[in-house]
C-alpha positions as CSV (number, residue, x, y, z in Angstrom):
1,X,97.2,171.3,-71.0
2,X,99.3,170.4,-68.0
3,X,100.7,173.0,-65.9
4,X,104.7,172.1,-64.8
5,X,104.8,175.0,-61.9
6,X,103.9,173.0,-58.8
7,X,102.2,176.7,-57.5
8,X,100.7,177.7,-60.4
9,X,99.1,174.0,-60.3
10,X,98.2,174.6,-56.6
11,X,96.6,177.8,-56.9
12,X,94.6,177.1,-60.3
13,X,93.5,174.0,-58.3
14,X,92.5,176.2,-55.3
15,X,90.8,178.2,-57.7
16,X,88.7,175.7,-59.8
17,X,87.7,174.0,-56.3
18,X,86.3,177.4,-55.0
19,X,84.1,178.3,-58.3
20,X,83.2,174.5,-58.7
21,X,81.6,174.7,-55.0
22,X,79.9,178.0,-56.2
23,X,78.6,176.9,-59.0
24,X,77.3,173.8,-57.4
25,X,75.8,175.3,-54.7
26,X,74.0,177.6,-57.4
27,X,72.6,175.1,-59.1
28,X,71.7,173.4,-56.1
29,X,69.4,176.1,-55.0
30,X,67.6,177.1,-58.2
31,X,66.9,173.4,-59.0
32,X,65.7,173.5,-55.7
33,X,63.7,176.2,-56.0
34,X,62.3,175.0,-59.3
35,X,61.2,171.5,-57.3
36,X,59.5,173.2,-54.7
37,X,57.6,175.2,-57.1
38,X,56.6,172.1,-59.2
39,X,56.1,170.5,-56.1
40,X,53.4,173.0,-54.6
41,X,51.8,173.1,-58.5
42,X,51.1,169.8,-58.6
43,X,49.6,169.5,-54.8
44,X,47.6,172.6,-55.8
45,X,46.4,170.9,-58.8
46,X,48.3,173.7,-61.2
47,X,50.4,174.0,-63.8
48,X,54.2,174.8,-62.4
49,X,54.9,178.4,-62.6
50,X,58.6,177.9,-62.8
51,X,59.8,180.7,-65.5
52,X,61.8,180.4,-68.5
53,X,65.1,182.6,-66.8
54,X,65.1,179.9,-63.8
55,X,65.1,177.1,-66.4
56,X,68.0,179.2,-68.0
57,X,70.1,179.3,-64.6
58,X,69.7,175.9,-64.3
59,X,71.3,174.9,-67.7
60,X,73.6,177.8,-67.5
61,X,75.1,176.7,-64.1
62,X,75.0,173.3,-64.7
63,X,77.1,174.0,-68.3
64,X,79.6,176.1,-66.2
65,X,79.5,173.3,-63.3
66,X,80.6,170.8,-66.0
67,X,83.4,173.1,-67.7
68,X,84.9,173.7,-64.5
69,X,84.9,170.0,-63.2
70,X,86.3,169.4,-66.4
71,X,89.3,171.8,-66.4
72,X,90.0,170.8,-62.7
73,X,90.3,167.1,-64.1
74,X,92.3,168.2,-66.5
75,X,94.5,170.1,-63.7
76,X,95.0,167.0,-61.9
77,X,97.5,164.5,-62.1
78,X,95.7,161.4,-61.0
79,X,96.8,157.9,-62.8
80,X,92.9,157.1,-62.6
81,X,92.6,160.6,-65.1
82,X,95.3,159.7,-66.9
83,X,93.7,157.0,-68.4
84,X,90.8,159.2,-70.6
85,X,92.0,161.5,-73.1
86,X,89.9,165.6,-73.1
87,X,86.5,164.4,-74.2
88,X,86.4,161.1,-72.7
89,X,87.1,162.9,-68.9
90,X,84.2,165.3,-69.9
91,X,81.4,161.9,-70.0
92,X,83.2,160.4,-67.4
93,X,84.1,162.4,-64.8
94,X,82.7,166.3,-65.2
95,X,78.9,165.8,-66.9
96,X,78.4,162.7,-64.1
97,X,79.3,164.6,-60.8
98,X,77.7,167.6,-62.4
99,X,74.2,165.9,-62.6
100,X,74.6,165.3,-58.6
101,X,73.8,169.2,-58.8
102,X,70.0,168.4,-60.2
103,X,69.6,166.2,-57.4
104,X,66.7,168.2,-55.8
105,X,65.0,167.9,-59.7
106,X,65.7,164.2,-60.5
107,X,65.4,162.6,-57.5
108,X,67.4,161.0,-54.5
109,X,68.6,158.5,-56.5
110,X,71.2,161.0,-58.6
111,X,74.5,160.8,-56.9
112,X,74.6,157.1,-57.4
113,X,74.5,158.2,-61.2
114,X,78.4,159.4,-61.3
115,X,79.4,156.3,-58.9
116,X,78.2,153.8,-61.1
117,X,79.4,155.6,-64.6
118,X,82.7,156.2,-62.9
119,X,83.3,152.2,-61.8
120,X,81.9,151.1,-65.3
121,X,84.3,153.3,-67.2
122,X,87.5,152.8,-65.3
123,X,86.5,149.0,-65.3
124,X,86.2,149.1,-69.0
125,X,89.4,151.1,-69.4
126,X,91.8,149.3,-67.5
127,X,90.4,145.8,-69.2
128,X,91.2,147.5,-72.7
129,X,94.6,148.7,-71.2
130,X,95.3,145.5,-69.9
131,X,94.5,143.5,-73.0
132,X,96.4,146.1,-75.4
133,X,99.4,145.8,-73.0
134,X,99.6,141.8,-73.0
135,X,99.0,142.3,-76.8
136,X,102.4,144.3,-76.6
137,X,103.8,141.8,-74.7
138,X,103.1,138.9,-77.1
139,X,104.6,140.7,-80.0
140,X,107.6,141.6,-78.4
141,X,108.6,138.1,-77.1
């Protein structure tokens, strides 16, 4: 879906920015408030008390984080986005940035995740483009 209407695009954009921040910021905080608690269990010698409904929240808004990164990739005109079809921006782009979200539950180490799956893919792509282009070329001449 690409939107021609240089406002429409502008606003949707807005938009899609705005609830990605929400979102993120809500997942931010339960998974931050489900560390804590594991945290404290563990230091206490318990088992976590973190409940089923804030295990739910933090699916829920990481699934909604993910859709919306998604659709504001698919919003975007960028040659870099261009190169992935629907799916393929959903693994690359939206589910890694997403996870940066969890950071508080997987560890400092997260927000490297999306860097190096982004450089790997887009390295990957433009060799295949490359190739399939000078492949083109070949049979032409």
């Amino acid at each position: 879906m690409q939107i021609q209407n240089p406002l429409v695009r502008v606003i949707a954009g807005i938009s899609l920015i705005a609830l990605a921040a929400l979102l993120f910021s809500f997942t931010w905080r339960t998974s931050w408030s489900a560390s804590e608690n594991i945290v404290n269990a563990v230091e206490a010698g318990m088992n976590d008390t973190v409940s089923g409904l804030t295990w739910l929240k933090i699916v829920a808004g990481f699934i909604c984080l993910t859709a919306v990164i998604s659709g504001l990739a698919t919003i975007l005109s960028l040659n870099i986005l261009k190169m992935f079809t629907g799916l393929e921006k959903q693994f690359v782009f939206a589910l890694p940035i997403s996870t940066v979200a969890l950071t508080p539950l997987l560890g400092a180490p997260t927000p490297l995740l999306p860097v190096i799956v982004i450089i790997v893919c887009v390295t990957l792509r433009s060799e295949k483009i490359a190739r399939s282009q000078s492949k083109a070329t070949q049979q032409g001449a």
